[in-house]
PDB file as gemmi writes it, atoms N, CA and C in Angstrom:
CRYST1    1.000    1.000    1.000  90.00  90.00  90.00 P 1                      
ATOM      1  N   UNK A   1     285.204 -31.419   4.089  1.00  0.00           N  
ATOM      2  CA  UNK A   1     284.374 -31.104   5.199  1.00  0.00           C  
ATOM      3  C   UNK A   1     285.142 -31.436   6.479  1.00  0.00           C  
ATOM      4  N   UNK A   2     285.346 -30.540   7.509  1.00  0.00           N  
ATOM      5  CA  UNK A   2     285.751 -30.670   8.603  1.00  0.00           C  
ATOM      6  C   UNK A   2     285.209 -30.552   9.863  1.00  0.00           C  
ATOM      7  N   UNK A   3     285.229 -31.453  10.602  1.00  0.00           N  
ATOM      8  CA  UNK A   3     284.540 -31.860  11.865  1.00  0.00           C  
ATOM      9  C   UNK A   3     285.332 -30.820  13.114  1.00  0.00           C  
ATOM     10  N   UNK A   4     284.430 -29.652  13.455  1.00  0.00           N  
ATOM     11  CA  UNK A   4     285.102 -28.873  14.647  1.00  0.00           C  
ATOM     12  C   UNK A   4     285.182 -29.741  15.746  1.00  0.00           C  
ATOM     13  N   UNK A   5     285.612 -29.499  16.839  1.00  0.00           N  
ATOM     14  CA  UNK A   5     285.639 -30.171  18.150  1.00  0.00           C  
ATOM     15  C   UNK A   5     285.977 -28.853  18.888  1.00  0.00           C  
ATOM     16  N   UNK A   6     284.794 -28.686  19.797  1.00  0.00           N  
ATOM     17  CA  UNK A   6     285.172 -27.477  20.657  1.00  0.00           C  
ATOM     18  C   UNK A   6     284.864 -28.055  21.855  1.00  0.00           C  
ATOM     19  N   UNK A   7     286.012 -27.416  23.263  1.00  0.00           N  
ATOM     20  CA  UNK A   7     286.087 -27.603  24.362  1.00  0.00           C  
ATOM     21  C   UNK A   7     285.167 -27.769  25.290  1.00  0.00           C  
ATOM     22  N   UNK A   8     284.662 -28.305  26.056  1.00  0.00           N  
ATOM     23  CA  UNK A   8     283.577 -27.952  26.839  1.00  0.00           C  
ATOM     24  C   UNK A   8     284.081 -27.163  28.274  1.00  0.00           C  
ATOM     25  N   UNK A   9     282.868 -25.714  28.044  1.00  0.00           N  
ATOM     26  CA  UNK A   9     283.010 -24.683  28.969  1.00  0.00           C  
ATOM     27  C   UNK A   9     282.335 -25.344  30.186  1.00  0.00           C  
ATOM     28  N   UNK A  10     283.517 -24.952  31.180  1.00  0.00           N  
ATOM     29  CA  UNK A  10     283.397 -25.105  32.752  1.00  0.00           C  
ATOM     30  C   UNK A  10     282.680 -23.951  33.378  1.00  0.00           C  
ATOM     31  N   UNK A  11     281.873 -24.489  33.828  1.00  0.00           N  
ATOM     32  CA  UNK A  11     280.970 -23.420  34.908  1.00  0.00           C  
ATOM     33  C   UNK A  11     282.000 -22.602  36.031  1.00  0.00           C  
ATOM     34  N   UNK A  12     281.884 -21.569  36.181  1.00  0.00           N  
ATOM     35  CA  UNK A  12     282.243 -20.797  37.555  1.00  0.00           C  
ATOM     36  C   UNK A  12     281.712 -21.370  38.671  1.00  0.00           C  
ATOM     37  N   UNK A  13     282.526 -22.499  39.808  1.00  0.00           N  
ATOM     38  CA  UNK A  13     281.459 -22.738  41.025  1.00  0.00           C  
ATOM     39  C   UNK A  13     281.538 -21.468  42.247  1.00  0.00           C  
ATOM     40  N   UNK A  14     281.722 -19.947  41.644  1.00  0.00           N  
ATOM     41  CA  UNK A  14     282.010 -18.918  42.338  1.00  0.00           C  
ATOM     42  C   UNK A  14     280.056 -18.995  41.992  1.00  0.00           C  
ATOM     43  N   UNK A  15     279.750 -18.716  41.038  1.00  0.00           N  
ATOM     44  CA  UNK A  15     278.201 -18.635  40.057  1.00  0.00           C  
ATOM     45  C   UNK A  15     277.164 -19.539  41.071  1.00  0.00           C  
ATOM     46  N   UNK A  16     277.541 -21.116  40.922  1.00  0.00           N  
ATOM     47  CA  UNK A  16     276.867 -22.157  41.580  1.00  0.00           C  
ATOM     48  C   UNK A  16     276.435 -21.424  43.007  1.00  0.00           C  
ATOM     49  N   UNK A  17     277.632 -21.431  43.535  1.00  0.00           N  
ATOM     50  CA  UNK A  17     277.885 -21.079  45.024  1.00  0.00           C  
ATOM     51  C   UNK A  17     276.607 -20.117  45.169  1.00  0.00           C  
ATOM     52  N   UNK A  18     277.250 -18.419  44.533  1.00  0.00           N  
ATOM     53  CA  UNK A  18     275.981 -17.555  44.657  1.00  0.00           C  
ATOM     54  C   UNK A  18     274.371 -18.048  44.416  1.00  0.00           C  
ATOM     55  N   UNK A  19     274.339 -18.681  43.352  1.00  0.00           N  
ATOM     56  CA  UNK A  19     272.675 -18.808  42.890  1.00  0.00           C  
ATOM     57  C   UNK A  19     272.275 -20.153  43.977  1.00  0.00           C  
ATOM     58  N   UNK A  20     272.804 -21.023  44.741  1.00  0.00           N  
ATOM     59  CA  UNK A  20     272.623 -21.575  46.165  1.00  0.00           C  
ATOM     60  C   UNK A  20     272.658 -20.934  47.160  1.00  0.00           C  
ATOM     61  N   UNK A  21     272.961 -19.436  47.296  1.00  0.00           N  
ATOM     62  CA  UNK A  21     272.703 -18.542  48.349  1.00  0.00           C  
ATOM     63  C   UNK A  21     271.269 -17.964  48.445  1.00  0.00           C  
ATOM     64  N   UNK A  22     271.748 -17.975  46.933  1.00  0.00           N  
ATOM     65  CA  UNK A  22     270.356 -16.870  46.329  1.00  0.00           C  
ATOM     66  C   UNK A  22     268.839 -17.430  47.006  1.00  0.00           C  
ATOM     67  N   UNK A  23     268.908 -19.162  46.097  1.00  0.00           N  
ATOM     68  CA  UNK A  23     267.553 -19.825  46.575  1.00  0.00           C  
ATOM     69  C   UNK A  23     267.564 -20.611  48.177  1.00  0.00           C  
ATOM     70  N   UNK A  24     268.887 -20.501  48.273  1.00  0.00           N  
ATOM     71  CA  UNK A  24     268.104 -20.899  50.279  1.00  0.00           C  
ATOM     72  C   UNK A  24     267.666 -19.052  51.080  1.00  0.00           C  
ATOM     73  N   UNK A  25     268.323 -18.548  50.283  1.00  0.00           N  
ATOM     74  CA  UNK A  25     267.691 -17.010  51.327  1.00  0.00           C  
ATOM     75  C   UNK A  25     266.071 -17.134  50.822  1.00  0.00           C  
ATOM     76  N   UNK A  26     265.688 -17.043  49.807  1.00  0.00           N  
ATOM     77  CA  UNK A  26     264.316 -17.058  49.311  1.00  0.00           C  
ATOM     78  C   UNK A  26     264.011 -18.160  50.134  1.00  0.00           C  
ATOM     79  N   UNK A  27     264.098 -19.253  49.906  1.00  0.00           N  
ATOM     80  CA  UNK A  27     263.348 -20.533  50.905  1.00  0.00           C  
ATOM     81  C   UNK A  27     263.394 -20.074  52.082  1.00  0.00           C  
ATOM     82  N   UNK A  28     264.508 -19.437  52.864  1.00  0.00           N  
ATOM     83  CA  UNK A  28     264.437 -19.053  54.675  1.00  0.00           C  
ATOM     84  C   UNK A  28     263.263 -17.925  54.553  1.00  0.00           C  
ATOM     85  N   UNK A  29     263.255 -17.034  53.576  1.00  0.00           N  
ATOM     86  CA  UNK A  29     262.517 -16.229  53.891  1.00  0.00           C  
ATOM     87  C   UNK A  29     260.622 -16.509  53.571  1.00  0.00           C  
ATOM     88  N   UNK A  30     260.489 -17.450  52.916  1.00  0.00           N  
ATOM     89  CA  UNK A  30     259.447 -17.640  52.426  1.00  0.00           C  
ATOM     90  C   UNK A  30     259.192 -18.471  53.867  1.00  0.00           C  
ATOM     91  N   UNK A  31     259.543 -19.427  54.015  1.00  0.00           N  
ATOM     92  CA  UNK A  31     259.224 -20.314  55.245  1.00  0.00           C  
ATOM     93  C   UNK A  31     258.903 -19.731  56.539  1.00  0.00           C  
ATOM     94  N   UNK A  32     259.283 -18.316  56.655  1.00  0.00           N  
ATOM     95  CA  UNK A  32     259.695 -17.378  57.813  1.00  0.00           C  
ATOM     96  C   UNK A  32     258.382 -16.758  57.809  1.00  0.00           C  
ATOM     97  N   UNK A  33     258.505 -16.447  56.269  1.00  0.00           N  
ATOM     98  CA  UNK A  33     256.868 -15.174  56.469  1.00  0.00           C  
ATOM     99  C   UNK A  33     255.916 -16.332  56.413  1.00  0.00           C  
ATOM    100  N   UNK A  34     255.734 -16.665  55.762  1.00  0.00           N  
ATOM    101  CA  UNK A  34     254.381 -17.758  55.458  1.00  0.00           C  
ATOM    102  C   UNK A  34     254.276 -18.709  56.382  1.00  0.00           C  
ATOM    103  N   UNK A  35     255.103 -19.716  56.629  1.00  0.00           N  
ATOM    104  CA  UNK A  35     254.529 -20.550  57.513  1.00  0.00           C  
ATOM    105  C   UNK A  35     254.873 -20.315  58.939  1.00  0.00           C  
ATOM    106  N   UNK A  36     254.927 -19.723  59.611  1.00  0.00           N  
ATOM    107  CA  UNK A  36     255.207 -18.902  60.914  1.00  0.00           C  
ATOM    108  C   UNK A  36     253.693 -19.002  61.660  1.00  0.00           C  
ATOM    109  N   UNK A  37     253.318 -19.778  62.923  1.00  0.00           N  
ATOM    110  CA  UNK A  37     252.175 -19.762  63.140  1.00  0.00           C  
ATOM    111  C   UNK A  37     251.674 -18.318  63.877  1.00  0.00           C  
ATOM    112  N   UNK A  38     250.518 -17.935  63.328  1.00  0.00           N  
ATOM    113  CA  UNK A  38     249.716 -16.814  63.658  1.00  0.00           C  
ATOM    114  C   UNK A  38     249.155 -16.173  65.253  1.00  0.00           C  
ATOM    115  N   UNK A  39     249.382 -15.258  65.930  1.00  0.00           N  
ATOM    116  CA  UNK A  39     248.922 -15.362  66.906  1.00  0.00           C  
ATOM    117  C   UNK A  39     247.354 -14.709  67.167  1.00  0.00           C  
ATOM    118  N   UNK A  40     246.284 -15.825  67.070  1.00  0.00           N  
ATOM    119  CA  UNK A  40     244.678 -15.450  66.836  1.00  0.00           C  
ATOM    120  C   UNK A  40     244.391 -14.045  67.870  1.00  0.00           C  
ATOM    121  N   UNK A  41     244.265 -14.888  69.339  1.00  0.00           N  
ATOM    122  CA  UNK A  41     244.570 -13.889  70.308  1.00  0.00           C  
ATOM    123  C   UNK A  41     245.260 -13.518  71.227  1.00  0.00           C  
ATOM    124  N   UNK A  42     245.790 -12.488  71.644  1.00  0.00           N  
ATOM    125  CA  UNK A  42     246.738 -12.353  73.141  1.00  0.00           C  
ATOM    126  C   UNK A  42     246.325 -12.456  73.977  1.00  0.00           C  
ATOM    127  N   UNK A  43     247.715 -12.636  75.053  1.00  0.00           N  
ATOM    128  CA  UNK A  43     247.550 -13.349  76.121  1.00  0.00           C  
ATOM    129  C   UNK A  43     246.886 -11.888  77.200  1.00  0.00           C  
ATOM    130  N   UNK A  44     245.587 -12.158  77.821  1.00  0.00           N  
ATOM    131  CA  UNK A  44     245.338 -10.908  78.534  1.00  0.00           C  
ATOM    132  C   UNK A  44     246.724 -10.959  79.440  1.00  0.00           C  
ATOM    133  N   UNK A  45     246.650  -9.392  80.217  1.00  0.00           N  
ATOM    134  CA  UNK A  45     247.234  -9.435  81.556  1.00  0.00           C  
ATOM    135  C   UNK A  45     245.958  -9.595  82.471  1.00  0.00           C  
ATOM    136  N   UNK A  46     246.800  -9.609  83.859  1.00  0.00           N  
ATOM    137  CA  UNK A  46     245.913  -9.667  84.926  1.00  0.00           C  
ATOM    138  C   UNK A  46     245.297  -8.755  84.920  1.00  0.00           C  
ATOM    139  N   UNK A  47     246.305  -6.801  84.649  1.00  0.00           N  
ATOM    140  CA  UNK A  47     245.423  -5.889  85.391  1.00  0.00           C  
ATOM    141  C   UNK A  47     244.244  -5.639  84.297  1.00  0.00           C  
ATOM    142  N   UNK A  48     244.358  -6.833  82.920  1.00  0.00           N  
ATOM    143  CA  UNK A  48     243.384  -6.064  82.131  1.00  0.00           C  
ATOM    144  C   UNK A  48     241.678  -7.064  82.751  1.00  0.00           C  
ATOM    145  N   UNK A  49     241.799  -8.347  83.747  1.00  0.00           N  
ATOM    146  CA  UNK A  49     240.852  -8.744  83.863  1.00  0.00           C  
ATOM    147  C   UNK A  49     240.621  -8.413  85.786  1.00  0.00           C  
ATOM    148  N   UNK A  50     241.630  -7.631  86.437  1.00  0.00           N  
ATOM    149  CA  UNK A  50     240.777  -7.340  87.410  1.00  0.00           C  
ATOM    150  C   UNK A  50     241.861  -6.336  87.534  1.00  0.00           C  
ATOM    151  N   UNK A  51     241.153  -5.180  86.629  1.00  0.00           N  
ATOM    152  CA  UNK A  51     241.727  -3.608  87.183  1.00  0.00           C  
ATOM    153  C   UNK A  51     241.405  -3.314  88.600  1.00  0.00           C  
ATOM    154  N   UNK A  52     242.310  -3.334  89.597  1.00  0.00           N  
ATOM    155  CA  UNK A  52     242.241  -3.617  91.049  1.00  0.00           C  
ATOM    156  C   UNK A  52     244.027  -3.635  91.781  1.00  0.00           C  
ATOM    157  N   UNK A  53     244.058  -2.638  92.474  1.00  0.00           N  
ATOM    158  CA  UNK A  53     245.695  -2.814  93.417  1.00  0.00           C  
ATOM    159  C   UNK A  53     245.519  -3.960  94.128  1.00  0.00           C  
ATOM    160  N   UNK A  54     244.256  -5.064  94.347  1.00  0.00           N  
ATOM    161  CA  UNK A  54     244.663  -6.213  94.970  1.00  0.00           C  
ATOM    162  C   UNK A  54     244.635  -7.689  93.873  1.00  0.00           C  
ATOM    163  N   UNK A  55     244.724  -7.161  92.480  1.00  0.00           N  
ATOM    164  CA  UNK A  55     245.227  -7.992  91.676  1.00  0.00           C  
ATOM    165  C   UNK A  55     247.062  -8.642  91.187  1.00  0.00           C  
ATOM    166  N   UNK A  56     247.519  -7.196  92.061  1.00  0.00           N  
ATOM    167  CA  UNK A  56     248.780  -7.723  92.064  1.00  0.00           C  
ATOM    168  C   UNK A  56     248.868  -8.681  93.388  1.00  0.00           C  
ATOM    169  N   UNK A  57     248.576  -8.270  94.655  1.00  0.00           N  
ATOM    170  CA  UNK A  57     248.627  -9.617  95.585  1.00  0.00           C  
ATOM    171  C   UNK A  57     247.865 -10.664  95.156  1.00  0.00           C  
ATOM    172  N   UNK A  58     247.115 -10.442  94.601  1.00  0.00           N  
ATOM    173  CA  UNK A  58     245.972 -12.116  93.778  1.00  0.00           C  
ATOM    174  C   UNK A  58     247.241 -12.982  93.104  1.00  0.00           C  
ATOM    175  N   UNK A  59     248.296 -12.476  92.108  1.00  0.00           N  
ATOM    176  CA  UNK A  59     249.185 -12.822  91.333  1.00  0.00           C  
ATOM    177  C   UNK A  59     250.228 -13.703  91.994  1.00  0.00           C  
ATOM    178  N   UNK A  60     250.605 -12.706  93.133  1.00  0.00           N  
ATOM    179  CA  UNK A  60     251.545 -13.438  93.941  1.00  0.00           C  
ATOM    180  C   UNK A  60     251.122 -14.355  95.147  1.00  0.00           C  
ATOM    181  N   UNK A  61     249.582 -14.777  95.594  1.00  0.00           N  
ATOM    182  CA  UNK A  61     249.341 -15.849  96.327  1.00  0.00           C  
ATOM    183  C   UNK A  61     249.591 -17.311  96.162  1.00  0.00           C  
ATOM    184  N   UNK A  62     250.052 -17.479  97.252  1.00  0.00           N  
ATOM    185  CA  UNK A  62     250.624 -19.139  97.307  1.00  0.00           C  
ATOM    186  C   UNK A  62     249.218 -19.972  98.242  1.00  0.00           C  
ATOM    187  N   UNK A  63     248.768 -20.723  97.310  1.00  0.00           N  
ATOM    188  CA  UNK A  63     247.659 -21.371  97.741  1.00  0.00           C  
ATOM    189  C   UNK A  63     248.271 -22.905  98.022  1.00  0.00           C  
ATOM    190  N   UNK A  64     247.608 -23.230  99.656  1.00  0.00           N  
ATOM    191  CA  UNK A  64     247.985 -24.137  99.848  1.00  0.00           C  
ATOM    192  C   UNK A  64     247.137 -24.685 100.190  1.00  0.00           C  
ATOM    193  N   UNK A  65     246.974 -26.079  99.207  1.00  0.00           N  
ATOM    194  CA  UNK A  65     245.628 -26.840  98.998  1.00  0.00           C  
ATOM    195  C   UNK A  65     245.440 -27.816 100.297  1.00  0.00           C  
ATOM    196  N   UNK A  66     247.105 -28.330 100.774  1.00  0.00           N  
ATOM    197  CA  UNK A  66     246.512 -29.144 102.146  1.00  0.00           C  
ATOM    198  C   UNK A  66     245.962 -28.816 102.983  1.00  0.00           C  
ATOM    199  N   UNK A  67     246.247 -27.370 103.154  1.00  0.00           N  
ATOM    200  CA  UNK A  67     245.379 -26.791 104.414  1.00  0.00           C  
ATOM    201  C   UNK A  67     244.028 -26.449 103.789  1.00  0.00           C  
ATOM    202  N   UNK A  68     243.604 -26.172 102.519  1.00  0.00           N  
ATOM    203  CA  UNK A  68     242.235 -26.209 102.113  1.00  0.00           C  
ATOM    204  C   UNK A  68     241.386 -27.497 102.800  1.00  0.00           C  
ATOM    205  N   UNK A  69     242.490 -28.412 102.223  1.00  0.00           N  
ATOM    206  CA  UNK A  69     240.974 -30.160 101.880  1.00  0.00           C  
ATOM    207  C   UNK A  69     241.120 -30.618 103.706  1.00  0.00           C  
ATOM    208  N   UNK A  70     242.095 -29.888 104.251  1.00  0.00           N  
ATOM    209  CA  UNK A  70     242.084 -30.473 105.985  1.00  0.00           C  
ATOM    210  C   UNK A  70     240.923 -29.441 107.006  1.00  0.00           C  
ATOM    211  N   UNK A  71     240.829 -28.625 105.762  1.00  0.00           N  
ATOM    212  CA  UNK A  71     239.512 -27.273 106.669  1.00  0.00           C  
ATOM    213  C   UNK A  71     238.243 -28.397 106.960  1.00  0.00           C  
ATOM    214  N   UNK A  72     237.981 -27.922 108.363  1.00  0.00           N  
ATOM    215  CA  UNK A  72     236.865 -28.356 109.094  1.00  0.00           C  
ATOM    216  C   UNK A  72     235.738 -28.385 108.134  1.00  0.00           C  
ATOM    217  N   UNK A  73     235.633 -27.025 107.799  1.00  0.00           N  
ATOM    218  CA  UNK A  73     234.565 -26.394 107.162  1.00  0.00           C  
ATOM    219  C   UNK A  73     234.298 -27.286 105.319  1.00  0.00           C  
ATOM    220  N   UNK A  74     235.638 -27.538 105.034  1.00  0.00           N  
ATOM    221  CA  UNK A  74     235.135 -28.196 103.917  1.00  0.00           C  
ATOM    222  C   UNK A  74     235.300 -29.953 103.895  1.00  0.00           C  
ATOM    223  N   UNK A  75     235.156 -29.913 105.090  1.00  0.00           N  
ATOM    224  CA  UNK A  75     234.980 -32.051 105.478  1.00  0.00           C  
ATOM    225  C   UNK A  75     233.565 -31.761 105.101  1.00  0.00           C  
ATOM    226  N   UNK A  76     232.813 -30.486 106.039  1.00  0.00           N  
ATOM    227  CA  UNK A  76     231.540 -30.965 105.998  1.00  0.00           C  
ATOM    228  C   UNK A  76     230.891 -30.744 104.539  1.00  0.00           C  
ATOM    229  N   UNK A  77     231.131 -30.639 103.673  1.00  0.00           N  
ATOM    230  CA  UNK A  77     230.745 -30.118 102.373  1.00  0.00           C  
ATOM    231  C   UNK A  77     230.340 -31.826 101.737  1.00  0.00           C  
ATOM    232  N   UNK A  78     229.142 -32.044 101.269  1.00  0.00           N  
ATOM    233  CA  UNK A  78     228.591 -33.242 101.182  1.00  0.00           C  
ATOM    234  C   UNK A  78     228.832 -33.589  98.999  1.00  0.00           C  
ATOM    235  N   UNK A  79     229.118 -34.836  98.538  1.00  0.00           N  
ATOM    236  CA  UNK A  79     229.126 -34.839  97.458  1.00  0.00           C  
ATOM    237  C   UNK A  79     227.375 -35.128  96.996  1.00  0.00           C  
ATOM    238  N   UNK A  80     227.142 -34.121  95.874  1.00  0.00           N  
ATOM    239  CA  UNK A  80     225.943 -34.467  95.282  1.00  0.00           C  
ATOM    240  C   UNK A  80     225.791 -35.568  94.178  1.00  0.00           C  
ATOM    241  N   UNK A  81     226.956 -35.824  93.436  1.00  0.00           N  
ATOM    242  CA  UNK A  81     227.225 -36.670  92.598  1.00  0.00           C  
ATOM    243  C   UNK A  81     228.135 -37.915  92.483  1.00  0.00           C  
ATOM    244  N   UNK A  82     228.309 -39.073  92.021  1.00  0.00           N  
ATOM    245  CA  UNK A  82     228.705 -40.178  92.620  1.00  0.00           C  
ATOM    246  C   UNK A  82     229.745 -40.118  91.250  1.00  0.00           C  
ATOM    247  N   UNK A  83     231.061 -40.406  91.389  1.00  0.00           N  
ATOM    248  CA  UNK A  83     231.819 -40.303  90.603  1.00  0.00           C  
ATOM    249  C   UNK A  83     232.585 -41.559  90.657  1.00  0.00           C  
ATOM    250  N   UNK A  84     233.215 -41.898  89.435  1.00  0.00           N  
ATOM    251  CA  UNK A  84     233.056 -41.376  88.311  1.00  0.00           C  
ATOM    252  C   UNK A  84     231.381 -41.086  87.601  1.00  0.00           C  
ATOM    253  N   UNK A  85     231.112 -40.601  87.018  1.00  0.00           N  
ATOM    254  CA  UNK A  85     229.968 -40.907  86.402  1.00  0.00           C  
ATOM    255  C   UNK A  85     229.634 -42.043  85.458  1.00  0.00           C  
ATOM    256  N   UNK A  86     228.502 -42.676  85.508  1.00  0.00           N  
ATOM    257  CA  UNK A  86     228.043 -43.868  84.948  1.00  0.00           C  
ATOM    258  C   UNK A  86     228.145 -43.575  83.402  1.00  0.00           C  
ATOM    259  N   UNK A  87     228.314 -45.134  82.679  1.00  0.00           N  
ATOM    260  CA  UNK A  87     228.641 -44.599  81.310  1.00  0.00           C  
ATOM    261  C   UNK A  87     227.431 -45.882  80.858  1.00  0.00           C  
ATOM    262  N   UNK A  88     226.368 -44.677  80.113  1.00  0.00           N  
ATOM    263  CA  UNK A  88     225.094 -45.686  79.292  1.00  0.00           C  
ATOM    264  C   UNK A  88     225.788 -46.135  78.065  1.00  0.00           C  
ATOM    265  N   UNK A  89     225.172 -47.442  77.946  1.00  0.00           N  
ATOM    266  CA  UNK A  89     225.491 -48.196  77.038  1.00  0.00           C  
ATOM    267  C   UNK A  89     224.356 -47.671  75.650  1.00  0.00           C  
ATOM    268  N   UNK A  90     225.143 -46.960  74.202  1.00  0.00           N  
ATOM    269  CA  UNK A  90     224.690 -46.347  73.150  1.00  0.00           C  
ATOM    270  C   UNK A  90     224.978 -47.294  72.144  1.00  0.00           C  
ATOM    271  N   UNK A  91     223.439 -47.543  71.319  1.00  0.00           N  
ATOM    272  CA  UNK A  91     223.488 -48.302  70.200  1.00  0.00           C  
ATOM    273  C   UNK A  91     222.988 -49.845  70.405  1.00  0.00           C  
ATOM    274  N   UNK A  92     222.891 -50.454  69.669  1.00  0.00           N  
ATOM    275  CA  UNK A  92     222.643 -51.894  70.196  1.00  0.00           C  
ATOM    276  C   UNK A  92     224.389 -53.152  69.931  1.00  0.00           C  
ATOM    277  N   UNK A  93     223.477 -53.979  70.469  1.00  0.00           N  
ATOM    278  CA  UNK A  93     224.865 -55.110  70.290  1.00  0.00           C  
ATOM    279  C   UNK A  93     225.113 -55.696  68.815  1.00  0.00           C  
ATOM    280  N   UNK A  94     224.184 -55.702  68.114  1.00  0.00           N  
ATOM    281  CA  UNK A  94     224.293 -55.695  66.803  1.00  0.00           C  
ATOM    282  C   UNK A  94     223.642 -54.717  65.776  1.00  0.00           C  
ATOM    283  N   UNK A  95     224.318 -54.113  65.041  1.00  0.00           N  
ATOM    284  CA  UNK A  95     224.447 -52.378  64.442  1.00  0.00           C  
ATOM    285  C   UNK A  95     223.101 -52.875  63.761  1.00  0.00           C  
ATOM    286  N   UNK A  96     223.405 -54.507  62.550  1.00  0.00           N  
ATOM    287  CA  UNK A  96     222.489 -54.573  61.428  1.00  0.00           C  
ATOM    288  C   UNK A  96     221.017 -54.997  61.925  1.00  0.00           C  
ATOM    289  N   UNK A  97     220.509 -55.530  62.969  1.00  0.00           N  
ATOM    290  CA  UNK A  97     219.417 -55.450  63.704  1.00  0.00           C  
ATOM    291  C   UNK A  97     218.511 -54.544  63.588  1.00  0.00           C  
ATOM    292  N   UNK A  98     217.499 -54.830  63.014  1.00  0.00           N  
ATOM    293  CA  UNK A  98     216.321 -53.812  62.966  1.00  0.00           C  
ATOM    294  C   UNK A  98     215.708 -53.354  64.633  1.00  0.00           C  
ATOM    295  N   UNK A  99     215.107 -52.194  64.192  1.00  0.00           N  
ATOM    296  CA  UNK A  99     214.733 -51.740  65.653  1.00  0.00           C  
ATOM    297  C   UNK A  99     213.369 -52.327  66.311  1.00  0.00           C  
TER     298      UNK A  99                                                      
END                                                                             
């Protein structure tokens, strides 16, 4: 009875190489289509919310707020509400306390 001994076959790393091309293109592409975030809705334009030739000068106005809050007209503008607003105290001081 005789005991064979056969060589051990070496892989092609030409083989390796390709089938590591193979599965990162599948992973780029899977990652690409699938997890790619969705766009729900678009962004309007202007002329679609004020179809109007003075929506393009609306676009390009430079608003300048110091000369707003220094207008005569809006010193006199009175506050109705006292700010910050008051914050009520919710719940009691002890949760397990019957009511």
């Amino acid at each position: 009875m005789a005991i064979e001994i056969k060589q051990e076959k070496k892989g092609n790393p030409l083989i390796w190489i390709i089938i590591l091309v193979v599965i990162l293109g599948i992973g780029f592409w899977v990652v690409k289509t699938f997890l790619k975030p969705e766009e729900i809705l678009s962004k309007p334009r202007m002329e679609d919310i004020l179809p109007s030739p003075d929506s393009v000068r609306l676009n390009q106005a430079d608003l300048n707020m110091s000369s707003i809050l220094d207008n005569p007209i809006f010193q006199t503008l009175a506050p109705h509400i006292s700010w910050p607003l008051p914050v009520s105290s919710l719940g009691h001081q002890n949760p397990f306390k019957q009511f």
